[in-house]
N, C-alpha and C positions, 0 to 999 in steps of 0.2 A: 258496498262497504262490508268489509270482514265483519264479522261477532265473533263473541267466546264461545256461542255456540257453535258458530260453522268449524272452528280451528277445534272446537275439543272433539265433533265429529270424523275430523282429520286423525286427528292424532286417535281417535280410537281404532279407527279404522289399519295405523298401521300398527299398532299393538295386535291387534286381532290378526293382520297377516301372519305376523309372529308366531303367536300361538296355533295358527293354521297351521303352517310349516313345523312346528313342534310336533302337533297332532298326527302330520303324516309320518314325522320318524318312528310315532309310537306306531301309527298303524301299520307302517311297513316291518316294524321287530314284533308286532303278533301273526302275522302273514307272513312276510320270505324274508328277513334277514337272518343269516347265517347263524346259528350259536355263539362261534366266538369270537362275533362282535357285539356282545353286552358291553364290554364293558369303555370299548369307544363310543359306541353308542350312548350309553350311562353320563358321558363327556360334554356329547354335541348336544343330547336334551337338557341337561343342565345349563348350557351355556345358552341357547334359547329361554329357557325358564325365567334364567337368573337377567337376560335381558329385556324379555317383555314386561317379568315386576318392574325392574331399574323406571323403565317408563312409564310403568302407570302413576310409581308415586312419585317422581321426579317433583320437582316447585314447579315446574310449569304446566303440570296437568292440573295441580290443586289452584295455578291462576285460573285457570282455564273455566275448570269448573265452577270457580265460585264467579267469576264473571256471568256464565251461563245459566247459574241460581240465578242471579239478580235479573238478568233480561228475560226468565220464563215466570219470576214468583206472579209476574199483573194476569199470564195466562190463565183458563181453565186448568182445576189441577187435575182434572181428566185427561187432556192435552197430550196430545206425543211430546212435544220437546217437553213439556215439565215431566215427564212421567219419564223421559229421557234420561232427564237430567241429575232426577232420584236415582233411578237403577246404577248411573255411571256413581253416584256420591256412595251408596250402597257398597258397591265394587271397590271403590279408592278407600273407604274407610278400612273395609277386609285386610286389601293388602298392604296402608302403609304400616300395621300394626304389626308386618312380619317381614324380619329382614331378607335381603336379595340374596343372600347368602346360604339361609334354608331354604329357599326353595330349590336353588340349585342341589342343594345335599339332599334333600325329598328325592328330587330327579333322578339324579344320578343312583341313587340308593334305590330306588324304587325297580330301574331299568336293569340292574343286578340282580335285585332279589328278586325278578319274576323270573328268569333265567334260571335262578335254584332253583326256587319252587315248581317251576320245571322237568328241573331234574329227580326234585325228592319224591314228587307224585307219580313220576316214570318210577321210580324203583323204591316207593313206601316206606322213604327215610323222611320222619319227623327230623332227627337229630341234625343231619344236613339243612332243614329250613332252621331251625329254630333260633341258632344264632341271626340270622338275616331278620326274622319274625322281630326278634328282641330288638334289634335296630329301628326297623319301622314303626313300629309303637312309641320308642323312647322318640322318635321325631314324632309323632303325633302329639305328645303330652307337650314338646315343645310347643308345637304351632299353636294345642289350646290356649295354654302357658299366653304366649303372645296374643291371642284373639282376644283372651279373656271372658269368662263366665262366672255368675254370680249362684247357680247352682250347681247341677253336676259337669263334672269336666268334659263328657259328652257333649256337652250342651254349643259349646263353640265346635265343635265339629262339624256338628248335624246341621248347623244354619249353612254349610257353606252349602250341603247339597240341597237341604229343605226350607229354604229358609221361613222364620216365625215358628219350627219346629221346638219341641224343646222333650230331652231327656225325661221328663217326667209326666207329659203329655203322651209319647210314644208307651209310654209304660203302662199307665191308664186304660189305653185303648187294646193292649195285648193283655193287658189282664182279664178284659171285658171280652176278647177276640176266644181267648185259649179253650172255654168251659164250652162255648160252644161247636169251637170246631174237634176236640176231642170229643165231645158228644156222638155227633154227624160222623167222627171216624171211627168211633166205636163200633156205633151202626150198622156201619156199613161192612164193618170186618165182621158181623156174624150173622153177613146175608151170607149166598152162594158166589162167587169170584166171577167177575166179567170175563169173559174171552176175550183176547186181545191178541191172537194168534195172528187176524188177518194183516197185521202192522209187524210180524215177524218172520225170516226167510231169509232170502239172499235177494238182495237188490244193489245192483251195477249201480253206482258212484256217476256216471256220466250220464245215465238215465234219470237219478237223481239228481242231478246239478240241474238238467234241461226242467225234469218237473216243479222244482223249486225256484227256479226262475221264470218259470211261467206263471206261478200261483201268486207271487209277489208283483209282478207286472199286470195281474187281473185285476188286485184288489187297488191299485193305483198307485202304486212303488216305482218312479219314473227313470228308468234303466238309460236313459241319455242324459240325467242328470246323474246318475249314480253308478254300483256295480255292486254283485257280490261274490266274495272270495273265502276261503278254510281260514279257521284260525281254530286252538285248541278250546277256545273259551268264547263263543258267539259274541261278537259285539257291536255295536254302530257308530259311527264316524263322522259328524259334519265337519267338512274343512272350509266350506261356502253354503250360497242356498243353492248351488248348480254341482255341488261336489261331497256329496252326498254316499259314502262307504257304509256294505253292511257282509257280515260276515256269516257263516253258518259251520257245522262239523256234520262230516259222513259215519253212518255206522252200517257195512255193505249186511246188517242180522236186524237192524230196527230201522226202519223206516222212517218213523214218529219224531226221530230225532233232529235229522234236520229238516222235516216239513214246517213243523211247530216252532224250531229255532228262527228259519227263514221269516216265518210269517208276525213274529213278534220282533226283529231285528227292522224287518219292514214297516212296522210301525211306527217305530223310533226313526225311521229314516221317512216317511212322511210326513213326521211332524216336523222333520229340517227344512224338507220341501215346500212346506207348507206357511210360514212365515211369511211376512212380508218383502220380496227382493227387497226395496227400497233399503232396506234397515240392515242389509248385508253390513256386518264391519262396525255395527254402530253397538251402543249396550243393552237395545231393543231387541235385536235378532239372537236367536237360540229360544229354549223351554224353559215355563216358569222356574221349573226347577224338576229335582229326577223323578219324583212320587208323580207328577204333572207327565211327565217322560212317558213313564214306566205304563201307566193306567192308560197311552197310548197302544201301546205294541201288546199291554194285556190283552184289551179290550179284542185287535185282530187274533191273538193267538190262540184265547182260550172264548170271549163270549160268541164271537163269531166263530172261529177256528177248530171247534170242538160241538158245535152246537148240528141238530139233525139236517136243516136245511141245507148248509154248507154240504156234510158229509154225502148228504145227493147230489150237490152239485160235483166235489169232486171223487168222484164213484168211477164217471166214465173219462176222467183225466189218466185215474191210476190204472183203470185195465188198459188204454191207450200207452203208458208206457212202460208196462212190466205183462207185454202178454200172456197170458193163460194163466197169471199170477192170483187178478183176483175176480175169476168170471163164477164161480162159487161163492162171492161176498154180496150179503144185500145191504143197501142203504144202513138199514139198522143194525146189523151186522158191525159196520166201521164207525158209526155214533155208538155205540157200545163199545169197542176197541177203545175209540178215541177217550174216552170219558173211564178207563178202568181206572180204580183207588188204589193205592195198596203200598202200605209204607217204603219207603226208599230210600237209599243213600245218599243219592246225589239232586243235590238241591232243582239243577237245570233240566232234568229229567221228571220229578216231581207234579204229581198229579195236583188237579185246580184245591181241594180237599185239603189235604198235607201240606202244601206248600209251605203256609202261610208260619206253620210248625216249625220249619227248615229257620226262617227269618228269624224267630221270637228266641231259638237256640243261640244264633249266632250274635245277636243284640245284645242277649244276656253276657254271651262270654267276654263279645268286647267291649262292654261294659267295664266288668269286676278285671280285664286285664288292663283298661285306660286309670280305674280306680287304684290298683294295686293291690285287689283282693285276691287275684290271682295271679298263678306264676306263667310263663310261658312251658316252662317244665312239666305244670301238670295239666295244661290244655289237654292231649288226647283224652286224658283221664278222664275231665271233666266235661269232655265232649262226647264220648263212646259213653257217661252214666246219662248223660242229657237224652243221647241219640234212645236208648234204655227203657230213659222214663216216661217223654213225650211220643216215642215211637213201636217199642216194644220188641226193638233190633239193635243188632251188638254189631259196631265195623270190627270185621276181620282183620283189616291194616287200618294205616293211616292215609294209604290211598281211600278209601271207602270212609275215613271218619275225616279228621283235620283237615288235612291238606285238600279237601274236596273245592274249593274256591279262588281265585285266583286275587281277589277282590284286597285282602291285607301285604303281599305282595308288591301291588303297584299302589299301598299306601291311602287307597280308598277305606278309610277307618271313620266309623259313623254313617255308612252310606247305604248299611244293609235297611235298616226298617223303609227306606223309600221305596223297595220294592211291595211289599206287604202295603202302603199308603196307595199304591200304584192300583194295586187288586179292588183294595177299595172306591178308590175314587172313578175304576174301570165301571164298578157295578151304580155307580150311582149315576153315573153320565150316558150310560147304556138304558137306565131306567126314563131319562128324559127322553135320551133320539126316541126311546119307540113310543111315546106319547107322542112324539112331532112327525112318527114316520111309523104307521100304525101297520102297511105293510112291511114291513122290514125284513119278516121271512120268506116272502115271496120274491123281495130283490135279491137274497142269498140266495138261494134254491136257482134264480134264474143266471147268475152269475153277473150280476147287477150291482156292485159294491158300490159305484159313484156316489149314491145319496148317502150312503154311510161315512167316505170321505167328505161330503163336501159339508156334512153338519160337522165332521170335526174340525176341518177347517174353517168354519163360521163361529163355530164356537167354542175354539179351542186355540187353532194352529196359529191363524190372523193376529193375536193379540201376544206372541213373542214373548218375551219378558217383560212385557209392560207391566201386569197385575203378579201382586204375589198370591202365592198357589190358593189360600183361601179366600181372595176374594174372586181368581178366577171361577174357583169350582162356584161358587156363590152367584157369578153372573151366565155358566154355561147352564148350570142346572133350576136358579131360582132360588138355591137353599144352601145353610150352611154343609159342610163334611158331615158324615155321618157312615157310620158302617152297616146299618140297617138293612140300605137297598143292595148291598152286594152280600152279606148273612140271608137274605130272604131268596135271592139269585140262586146262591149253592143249596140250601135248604131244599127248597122247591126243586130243584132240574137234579139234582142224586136224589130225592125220596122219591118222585116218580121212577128213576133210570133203577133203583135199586128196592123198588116197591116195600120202602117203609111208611111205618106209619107217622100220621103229622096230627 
C-alpha cells in the first residue's frame, strides 16, 4: 500500500535530481564553461531553479506532507521518518513563503554577476561590480522581505544557511571572539616572524595536482566517488552520495595554497560521502547546515592539517615530489611554516589566528548594507578603514580589499559568520575525538587518518540533516556550543609555537 510518506519520499527525491542537475551547471561555470556563456547560462539555472521551487510548494507536496505528519506523529520523535518529516515541513515552509519567480531572478542574477565579479577582481574595478553588488542585495532584502523576521533583517537569511541561528546571537559571540583574538594577534606580531620560506619557490602545477590528490585520498576522500578540479574560488559540490566534486587553485610561488585548500575542500567532500546512502534524494541526506559543514573541512585543514604530527608525516611526500626542493627542511621546520600569523588580505589564504577577523569584517558590512546603514558606494571605504583597524593593513586596490570574495556575487548573503561557527564547532569536536582517541597523534604521524574519519562519521556524517546544528553538536560532543575549547585550542598551540607567555 502506498503512504504520503513513500510518495512524498518520491517526489522529493525528483526535486533533489533537479537541484543536482542545477548544481552541476554551477559547477561546470566555476570549472570550464566559457565566459560568454553567462549569460545563457544565467537562463537554464534560472529555469531549473524556478522549476524545482514550482515543486516543492506545489498543493500536492503540502498533501503530501501533511499526510506524512499524520502517519509518523504515533512514531518516536527521534525516528527517521518523523524526523523526515520535520526537515521536509522545515524546507516547504522556507520556500512556499518565496515566489518561483525570484528565485529564478536570484539565479539568473547571480550567474551574471559572478562573471563580473570576475572580471572586476581581474582588473581592480569596484565600479564595474558595484552595479551587479546593488542588484543582489536589493534581491536579498527581498527574499528576507518574504521569509520574514521579527528582529534583524539578517535574521531570515542566516536561518536558511544556520538554521536556529540568529543575527544577534552571532553578534554576541564575535563581540566575546574579537578581545581575544586581537589579544593572541597582538602577541604574536611583537614576537620574532616565522619562517615560511620552505612553503615558497617554484612548484610545477602537475606535481602539485598528483600531491594534492594523494593527500586527500589518504585522509579518506574517496576519488571513485568524487574528483578534484581548478576553479578560481575552492569549492565542494555534492550532486549524490557517489558524486561527490571538490575543487582547489594552483599558485606555481606558494605551495600552502592549494595543499590546504585541497585538504579542507576534502572535508566538506567527506561529509557528502559520509551520510547515509539510503537517504540519497530524501530531506535527510546533505549537512546539518554550513557552520556543521565548515567545522568538517576545518577540522582536516587546519587541526589536523597544520598540526607537528601531520607535518612529519607529510615531510617525506613533499621531498618525493619536488626533488631537492625540500631535503634542507626539518619536520619542525614545515610546522612552523605551516602555522606562520601574519595579517592578510585575502580571506582564503589567511592564517588559523586572523581568520576569524576576515569573517567578523565581512558580517559587519553585510550587515549595515542589508540594514541600509550603508551604501554599496562607500563599501571599499568602509572596508579598507575595517581592514585598518582590525588588521593594521591598507588594501592597495579593490582587488586586495572588496572584491576579495566571491561569496555576494552568487548571492550567498548572510552566509559568512558559518564559516567562523565552523572554526568553532571544529575545536570543540576535536576536543572530544581525542578523549575517545587519546592516540590521535600517533595515528597522524603514521599516516593513519581512518579513526579520525570514522569518529566523524559516527558522530557527525551518519546523522544527515536529521538534527539541527545545536542539538548535533550537543549529541557528537556531550555539551552545548561553546567557543571555549577551540579559544583554549589557538591559545595554547601559538603560545607554545610562538613562546609566549600564558
Amino acid at each position: 500500500m502506498t503512504t504520503s510518506l513513500s510518495e512524498l519520499k518520491v517526489r522529493s527525491k525528483r526535486i533533489a535530481d533537479i537541484s543536482a542537475a542545477l548544481g552541476l551547471l554551477e559547477w561546470d561555470q566555476e570549472t570550464c564553461m566559457p565566459p560568454a556563456a553567462s549569460a545563457a547560462r544565467g537562463d537554464q539555472r534560472g529555469a531549473l531553479a524556478e522549476i524545482a521551487h514550482e515543486m516543492l510548494v506545489a498543493p500536492e507536496t503540502l498533501r503530501l506532507l501533511e499526510g506524512a505528519e499524520r502517519e509518523t506523529a504515533s512514531l518516536p520523535e527521534d525516528s527517521n521518518d518523523r524526523r523526515l518529516t520535520a526537515v521536509a515541513r522545515r524546507d516547504y515552509d522556507h520556500a512556499v513563503k518565496v515566489p518561483a519567480e525570484l528565485v529564478a531572478e536570484i539565479s539568473r542574477a547571480s550567474s551574471i554577476t559572478h562573471e563580473v565579479w570576475a572580471r572586476a577582481r581581474e582588473a581592480s574595478d569596484f565600479e564595474l561590480f558595484a552595479p551587479h553588488l546593488e542588484t543582489m542585495f536589493g534581491l536579498a532584502r527581498r527574499m528576507a522581505d518574504c521569509l520574514g523576521y521579527s528582529g534583524h533583517v539578517y535574521d531570515a537569511l542566516l536561518d536558511l544557511y544556520e538554521p536556529g541561528a540568529t543575527h544577534a546571537a552571532i553578534r554576541t559571540l564575535f563581540t566575546e571572539l574579537r578581545p581575544r583574538l586581537v589579544e593572541l594577534t597582538h602577541a604574536i606580531s611583537a614576537r620574532p616572524p616565522v619562517d615560511d620560506s620552505p612553503l615558497h619557490g617554484s612548484f610545477p602545477v602537475d606535481a602539485q595536482r598528483a600531491l594534492t590528490l594523494s593527500v586527500v585520498a589518504a585522509l579518506g576522500f574517496d576519488l571513485a566517488r568524487g574528483r578534484q578540479d581548478e576553479a578560481a574560488h575552492p569549492f565542494c559540490a555534492g550532486f549524490s552520495h557517489n558524486d561527490v566534486r571538490i575543487t582547489t587553485r594552483f599558485s606555481t610561488a606558494y605551495l600552502g595554497q592549494a595543499l590546504w585548500s585541497s585538504m579542507h575542500e576534502a572535508g566538506h567532500g567527506m561529509y557528502d560521502q559520509g551520510w547515509p546512502a539510503d537517504w540519497e534524494g530524501t530531506p535527510l541526506g546533505g549537512g546539518a547546515s554550513l557552520g556543521i559543514h565548515e567545522s568538517q573541512s576545518r577540522l582536516w585543514e587546519n587541526v589536523v592539517g597544520r598540526s607537528r604530527p601531520f607535518c612529519r608525516w607529510l615531510l617525506p611526500k613533499l621531498k618525493q615530489a619536488f626533488p631537492d626542493r625540500f631535503n634542507a627542511t626539518g619536520a619542525e621546520a614545515l610546522y612552523r611554516a605551516a602555522n606562520r600569523v601574519v595579517p592578510s588580505f585575502i580571506r582564503v589564504e589567511a592564517d588559523e589566528v586572523t581568520y576569524n577577523l576576515h569573517i567578523l569584517l565581512r558580517f559587519e558590512l553585510e550587515s549595515e548594507l542589508l540594514a541600509g546603514t550603508l551604501a554599496i558606494k562607500d563599501l571599499p571605504d568602509a572596508w579598507n578603514d575595517r581592514m585598518e583597524q582590525y588588521f593594521g593593513i591598507h588594501p592597495r586596490s579593490a582587488a586586495e580589499g572588496v572584491l576579495q570574495d566571491v561569496h555576494w556575487s552568487e548571492g550567498l548573503i548572510g552566509y559568512f559568520p558559518t564559516y567562523t561557527l565552523g572554526n568553532i564547532v571544529s575545536g570543540q569536536l576535536w576536543d572530544a575525538l581525542t578523549r575517545d582517541i587519546p592516540a590521535v597523534d600517533a595515528h597522524i604521524e603514521n599516516g593513519n587518518f581512518a579513526p579520525i574519519l570514522a569518529w566523524q562519521n559516527s558522530h557527525v556524517h551518519q546523522y544527515g540533516r536529521k538534527y539541527l546544528p545545536g542539538e548535533l553538536v550537543q549529541l557528537a560532543t556531550g555539551k552545548p556550543l561553546s567557543s571555549e575549547p577551540y579559544v583554549a585550542y589557538l591559545v595554547g598551540k601559538y603560545s607554545e609555537l610562538y613562546d609566549l607567555p600564558r
